[in-house]
C-alpha positions as CSV (number, residue, x, y, z in Angstrom):
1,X,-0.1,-27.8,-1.9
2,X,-3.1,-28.5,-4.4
3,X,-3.9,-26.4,-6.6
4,X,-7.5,-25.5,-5.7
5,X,-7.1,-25.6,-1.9
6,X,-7.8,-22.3,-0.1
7,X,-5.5,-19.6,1.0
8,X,-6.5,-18.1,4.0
9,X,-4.7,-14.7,6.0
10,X,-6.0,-13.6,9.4
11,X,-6.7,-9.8,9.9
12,X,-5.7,-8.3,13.5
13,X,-9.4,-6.7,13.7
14,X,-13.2,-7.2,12.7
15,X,-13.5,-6.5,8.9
16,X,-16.5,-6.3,6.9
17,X,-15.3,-4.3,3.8
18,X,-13.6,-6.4,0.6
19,X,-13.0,-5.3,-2.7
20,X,-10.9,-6.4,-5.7
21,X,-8.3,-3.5,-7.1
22,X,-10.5,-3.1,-10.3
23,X,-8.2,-1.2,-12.6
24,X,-5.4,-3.6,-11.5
25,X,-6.0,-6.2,-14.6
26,X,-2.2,-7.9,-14.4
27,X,-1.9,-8.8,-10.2
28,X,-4.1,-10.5,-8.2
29,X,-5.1,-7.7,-5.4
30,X,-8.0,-7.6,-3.0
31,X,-8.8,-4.8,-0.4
32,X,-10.1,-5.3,2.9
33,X,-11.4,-2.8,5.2
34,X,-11.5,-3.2,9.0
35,X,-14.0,-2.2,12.2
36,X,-12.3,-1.2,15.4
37,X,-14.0,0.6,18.1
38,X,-10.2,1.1,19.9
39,X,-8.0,1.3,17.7
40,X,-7.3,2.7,14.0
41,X,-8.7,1.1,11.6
42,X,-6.7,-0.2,8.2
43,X,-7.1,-0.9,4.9
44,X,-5.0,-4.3,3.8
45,X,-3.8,-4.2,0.6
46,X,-3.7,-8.0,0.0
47,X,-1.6,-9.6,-3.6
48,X,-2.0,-13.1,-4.3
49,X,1.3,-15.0,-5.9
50,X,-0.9,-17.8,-7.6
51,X,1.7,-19.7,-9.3
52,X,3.4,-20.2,-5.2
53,X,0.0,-19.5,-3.7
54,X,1.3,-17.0,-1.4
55,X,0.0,-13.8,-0.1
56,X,1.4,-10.6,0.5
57,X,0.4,-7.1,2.0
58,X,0.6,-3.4,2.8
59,X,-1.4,-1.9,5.1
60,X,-3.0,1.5,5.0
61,X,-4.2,3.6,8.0
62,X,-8.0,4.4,7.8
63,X,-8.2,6.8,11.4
64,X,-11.7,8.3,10.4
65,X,-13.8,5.5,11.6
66,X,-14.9,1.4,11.2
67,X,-15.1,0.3,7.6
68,X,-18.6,-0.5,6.4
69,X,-17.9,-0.4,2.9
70,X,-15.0,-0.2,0.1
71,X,-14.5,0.0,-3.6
72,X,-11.8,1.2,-6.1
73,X,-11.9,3.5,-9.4
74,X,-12.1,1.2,-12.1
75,X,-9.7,4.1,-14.1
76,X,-6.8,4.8,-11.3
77,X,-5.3,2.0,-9.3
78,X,-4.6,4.6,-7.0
79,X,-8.2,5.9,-6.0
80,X,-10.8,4.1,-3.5
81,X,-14.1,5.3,-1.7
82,X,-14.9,3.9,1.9
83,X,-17.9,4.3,3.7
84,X,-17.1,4.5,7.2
85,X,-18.5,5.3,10.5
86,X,-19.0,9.0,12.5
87,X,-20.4,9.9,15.5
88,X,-22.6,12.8,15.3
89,X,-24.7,14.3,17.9
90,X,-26.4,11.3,20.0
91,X,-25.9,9.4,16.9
92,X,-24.1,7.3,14.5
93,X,-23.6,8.1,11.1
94,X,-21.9,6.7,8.5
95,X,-20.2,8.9,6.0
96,X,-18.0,8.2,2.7
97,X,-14.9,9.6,1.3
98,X,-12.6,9.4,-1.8
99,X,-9.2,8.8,-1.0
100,X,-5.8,8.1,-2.9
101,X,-3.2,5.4,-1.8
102,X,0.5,6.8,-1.5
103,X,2.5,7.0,-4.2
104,X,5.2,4.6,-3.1
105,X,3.1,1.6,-2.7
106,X,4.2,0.3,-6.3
107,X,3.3,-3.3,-7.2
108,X,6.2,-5.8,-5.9
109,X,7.5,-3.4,-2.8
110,X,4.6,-5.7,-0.5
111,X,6.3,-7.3,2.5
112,X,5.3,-9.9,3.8
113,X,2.1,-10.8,5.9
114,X,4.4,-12.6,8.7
115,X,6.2,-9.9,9.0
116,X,5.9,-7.6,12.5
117,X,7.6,-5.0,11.6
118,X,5.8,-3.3,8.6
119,X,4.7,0.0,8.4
120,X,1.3,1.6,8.0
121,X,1.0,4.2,5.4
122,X,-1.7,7.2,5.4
123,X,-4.2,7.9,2.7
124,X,-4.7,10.9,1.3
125,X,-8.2,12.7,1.3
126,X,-9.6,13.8,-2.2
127,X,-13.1,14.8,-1.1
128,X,-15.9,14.2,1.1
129,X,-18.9,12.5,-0.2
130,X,-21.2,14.7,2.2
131,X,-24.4,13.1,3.3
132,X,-25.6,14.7,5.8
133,X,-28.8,16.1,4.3
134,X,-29.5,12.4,3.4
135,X,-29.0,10.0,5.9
136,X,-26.3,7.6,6.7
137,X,-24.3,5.9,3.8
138,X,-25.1,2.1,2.3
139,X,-22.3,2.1,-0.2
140,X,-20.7,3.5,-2.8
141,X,-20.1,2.0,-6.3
142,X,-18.2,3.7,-9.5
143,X,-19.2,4.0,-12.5
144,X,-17.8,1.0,-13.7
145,X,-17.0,1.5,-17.6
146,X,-16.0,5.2,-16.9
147,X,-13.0,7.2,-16.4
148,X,-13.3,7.0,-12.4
149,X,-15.0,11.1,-12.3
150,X,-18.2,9.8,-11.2
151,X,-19.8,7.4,-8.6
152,X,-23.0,6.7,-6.7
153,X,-24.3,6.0,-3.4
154,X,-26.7,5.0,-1.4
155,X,-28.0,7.6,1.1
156,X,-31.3,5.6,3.5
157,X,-34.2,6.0,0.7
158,X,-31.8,8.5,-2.1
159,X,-29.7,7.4,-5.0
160,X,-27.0,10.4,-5.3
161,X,-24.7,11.0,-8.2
162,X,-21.8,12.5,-7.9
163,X,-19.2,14.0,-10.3
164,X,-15.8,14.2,-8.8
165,X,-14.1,16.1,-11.4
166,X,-16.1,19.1,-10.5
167,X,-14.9,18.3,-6.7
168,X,-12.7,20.9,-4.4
169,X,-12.6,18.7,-1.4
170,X,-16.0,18.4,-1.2
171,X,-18.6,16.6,-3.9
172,X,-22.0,17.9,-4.4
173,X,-24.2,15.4,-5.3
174,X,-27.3,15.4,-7.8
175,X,-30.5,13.6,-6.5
176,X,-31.7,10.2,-9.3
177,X,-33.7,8.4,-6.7
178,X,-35.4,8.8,-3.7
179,X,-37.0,5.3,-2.9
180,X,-34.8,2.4,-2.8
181,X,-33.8,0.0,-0.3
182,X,-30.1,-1.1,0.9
183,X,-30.0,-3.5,-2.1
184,X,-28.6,-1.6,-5.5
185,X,-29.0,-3.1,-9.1
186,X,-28.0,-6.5,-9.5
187,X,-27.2,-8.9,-12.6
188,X,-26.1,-8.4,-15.8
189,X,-29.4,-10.6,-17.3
190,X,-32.0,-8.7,-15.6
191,X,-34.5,-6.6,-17.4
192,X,-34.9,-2.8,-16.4
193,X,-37.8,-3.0,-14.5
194,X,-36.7,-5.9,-12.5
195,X,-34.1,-3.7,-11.4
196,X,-33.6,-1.4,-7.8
197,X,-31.5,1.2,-9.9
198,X,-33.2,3.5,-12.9
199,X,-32.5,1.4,-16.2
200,X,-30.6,4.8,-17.5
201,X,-28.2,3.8,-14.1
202,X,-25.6,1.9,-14.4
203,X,-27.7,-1.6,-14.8
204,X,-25.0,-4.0,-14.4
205,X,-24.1,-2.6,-11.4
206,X,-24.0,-6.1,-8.3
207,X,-26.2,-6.6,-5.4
208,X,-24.9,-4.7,-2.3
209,X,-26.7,-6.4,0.2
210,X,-29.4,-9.0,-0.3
211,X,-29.1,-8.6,-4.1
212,X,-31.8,-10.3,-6.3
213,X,-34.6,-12.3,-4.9
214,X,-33.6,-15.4,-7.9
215,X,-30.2,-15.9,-5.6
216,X,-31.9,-16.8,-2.6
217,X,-33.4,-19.7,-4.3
218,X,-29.7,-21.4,-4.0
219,X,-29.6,-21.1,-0.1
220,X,-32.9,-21.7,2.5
221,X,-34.8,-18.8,2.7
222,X,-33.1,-15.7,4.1
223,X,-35.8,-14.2,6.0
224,X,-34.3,-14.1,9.2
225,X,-33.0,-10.6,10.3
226,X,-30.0,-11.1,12.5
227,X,-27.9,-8.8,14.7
228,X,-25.2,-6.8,13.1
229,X,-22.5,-7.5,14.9
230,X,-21.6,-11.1,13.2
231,X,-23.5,-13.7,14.7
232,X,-21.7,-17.1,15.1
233,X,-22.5,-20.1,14.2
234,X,-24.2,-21.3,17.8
235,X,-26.1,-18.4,17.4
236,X,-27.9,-18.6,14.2
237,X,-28.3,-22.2,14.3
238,X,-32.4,-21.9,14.9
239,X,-32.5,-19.3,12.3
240,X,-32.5,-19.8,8.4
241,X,-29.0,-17.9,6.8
242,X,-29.2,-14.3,6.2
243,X,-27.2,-13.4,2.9
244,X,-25.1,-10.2,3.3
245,X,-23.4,-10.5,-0.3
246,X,-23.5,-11.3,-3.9
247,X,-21.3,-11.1,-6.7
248,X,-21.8,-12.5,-10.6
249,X,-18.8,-13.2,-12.4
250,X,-18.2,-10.5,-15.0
251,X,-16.6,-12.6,-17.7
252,X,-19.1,-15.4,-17.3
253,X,-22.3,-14.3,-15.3
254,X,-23.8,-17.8,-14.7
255,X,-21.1,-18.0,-11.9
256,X,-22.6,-16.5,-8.8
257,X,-21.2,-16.1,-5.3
258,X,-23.0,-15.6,-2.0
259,X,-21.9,-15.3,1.9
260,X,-24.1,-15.7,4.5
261,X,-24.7,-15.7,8.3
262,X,-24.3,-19.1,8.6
263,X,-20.8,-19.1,7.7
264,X,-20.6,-20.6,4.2
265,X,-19.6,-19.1,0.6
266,X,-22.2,-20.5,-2.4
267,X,-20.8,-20.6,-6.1
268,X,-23.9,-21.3,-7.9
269,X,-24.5,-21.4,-11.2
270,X,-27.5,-19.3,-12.5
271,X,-28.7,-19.6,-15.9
272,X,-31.8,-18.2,-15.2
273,X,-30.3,-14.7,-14.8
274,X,-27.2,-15.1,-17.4
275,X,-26.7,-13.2,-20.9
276,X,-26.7,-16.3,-22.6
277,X,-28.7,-19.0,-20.4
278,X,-28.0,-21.6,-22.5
279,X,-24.3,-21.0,-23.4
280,X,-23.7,-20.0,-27.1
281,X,-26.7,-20.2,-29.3
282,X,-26.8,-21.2,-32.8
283,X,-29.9,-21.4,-35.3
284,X,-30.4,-24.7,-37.1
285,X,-30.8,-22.5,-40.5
286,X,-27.5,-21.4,-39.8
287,X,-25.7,-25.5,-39.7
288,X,-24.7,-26.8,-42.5
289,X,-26.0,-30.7,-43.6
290,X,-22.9,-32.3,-42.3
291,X,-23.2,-29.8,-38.5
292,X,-27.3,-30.3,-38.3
293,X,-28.1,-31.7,-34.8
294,X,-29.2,-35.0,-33.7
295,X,-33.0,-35.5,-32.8
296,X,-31.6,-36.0,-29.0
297,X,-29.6,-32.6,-28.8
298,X,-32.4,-31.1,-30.0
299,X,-34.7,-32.3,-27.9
300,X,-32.3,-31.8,-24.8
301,X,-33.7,-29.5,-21.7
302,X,-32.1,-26.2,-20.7
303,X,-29.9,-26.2,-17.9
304,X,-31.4,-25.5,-14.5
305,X,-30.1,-23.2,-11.5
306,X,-27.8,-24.9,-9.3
307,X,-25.4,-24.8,-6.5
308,X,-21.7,-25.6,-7.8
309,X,-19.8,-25.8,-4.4
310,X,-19.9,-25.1,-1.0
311,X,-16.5,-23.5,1.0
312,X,-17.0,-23.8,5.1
313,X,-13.0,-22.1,5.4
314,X,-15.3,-19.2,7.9
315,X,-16.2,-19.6,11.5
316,X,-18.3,-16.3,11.5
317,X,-20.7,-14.5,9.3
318,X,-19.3,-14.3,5.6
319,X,-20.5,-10.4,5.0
320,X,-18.1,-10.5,2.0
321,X,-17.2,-11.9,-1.7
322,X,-16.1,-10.8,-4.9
323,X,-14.0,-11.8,-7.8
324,X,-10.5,-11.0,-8.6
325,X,-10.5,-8.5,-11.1
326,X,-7.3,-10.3,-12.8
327,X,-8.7,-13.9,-12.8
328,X,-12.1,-14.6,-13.9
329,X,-11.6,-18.3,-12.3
330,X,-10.5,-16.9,-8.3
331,X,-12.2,-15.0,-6.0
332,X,-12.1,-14.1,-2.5
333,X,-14.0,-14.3,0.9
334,X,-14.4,-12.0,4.2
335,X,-15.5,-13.1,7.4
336,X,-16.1,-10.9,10.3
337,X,-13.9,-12.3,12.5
338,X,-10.8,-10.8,10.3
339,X,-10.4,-13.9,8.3
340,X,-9.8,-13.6,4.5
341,X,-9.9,-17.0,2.4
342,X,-9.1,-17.2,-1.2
343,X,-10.5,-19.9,-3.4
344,X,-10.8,-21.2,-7.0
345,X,-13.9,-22.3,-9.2
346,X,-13.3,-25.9,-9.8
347,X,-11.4,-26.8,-12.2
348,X,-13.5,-29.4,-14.1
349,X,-16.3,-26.4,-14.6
350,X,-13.8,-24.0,-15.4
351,X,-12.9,-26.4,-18.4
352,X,-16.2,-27.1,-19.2
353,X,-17.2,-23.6,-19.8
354,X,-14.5,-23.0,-21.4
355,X,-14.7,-26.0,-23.9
């Protein structure tokens, strides 16, 4: 197998929900969350064996509702937040909770993803992001240089903050924001004000949703709004891509991924937003007689946004990417239809960045 062709594992269920295991800095681990109207709905626990390219999995019972949204503490491999759905009077809402993964599942007991026989484990509840005086739940995202006590979310129009130390089952948020849209704070080059979240937030906090306006300019124009139930390709072939996810690369932000309605994952690179545009910046006063630059270096043009590579692996809307948390150079893909592809930047950009 080559090195930098996909792997790909196919869910039993719908899923919309991916996250990488963010405290897990050794193994390779994504989580995906699933959408079931008749069944239970689970949490895969997905580890990715690079040097044989082989997955493995557990599988985690998630019986309060579909899966609209998951993260993980950035402090306690052990500790995620879903947002899920719950019916409630002659409506739908959907609600979030912090939960903790059982103690047995220990890195290297996964079994294996062919396997019929393995067992679903059950999460325990820590406490109940309550929302109910707020609307239904976006997202929620941790603090993500803390020590996992506090998170936010995103409540219709209200930016809550919540502190789960002071938690007995039960969080009690404090109110930061009451006008926002689904979209949270996006890159890491972006100045406060251009910014959904308060600049005191946590400002290099990702796009949740349609993230900022400078990544559409990679794709056609996402103006469409499409139905919620992941349109296929036949059916969103008249209407320009709606993208449902970005994520920037957190050890080099030029690198930005996208998914979209119409199937595809985007790795684009995007100087324009990056905290160094133009790669590692050095003042001629600062090169000595033998290092000072030719007249054609000097004279050479910025690099421009552009699209890197484009990965077609889906067959349904792509509502899903992120980045290993392990490997700055792999990263990972959700359709709806359940399937979960993992890919690799190039390598010939990977070097080139690097060198």
């Amino acid at each position: 197998m080559e090195d930098d062709a996909p792997v790909i594992y196919g869910l039993e269920f719908q899923a919309r929900a991916l996250t990488p295991q963010t405290a897990e800095t050794d193994a390779i681990r994504f989580l995906v969350g699933t959408q079931s109207l008749k069944y239970d709905n689970q949490i895969h626990i997905i580890d990715f064996d690079d040097e044989n390219n082989i997955l493995n999995k557990n599988v985690l019972l998630h019986q309060v509702g579909e899966i609209w949204h998951i993260s993980t503490s950035p402090a306690d491999r052990g500790v995620l937040a879903t947002c899920y759905n719950k019916p409630s009077d002659s409506k739908v809402l959907t609600c979030a909770a912090v939960w903790r993964m059982p103690k047995e599942l220990e890195p290297g007991s996964h079994e294996s993803p062919d396997d019929s026989s393995s067992t679903a484990h059950s999460l325990e509840l820590l406490c109940h992001l309550d929302h109910t005086a707020h609307g239904s739940t976006a997202c929620v995202m941790w603090e993500p240089t803390g020590d996992g006590k506090k998170v936010i979310s995103l409540a219709d129009n209200h930016i809550l903050l919540w502190d789960l130390q002071e938690s007995s089952g039960r969080a009690v948020p404090d109110i930061l924001h009451r006008e926002c849209p689904r979209a949270a704070g996006a890159g890491p080059g972006l100045q406060p004000q251009q910014a959904v979240l308060p600049s005191q937030l946590w400002g290099r906090l990702q796009g949740e949703v349609l993230g900022h306006p400078k990544c559409h300019r990679a794709r056609e124009d996402p103006g469409g709004t499409l139905p919620l139930e992941g349109p296929s390709r036949a059916r969103t072939a008249c209407l320009p891509p709606r993208v449902w996810s970005i994520r920037y690369n957190h050890s080099h932000d030029q690198l930005v991924l996208t998914g979209s309605s119409d199937s595809r994952v985007i790795l684009s690179n995007m100087v324009s937003i990056s905290s160094e545009p133009f790669g590692h910046l050095v003042d001629d006063d600062d090169l000595s007689d033998q290092e000072e630059r030719r007249p054609e270096e000097k004279s050479q043009e910025p690099p421009q946004d552009s699209v890197i590579a484009t990965y077609e692996e889906h067959e349904d809307s792509v509502y899903a990417v992120d980045w290993s948390s392990a490997d700055p150079w792999l990263f990972a893909s959700l359709s709806y239809d359940g399937r979960l592809v993992i890919n690799r930047v190039p390598r010939a950009l990977k070097y080139h960045i690097l060198l």
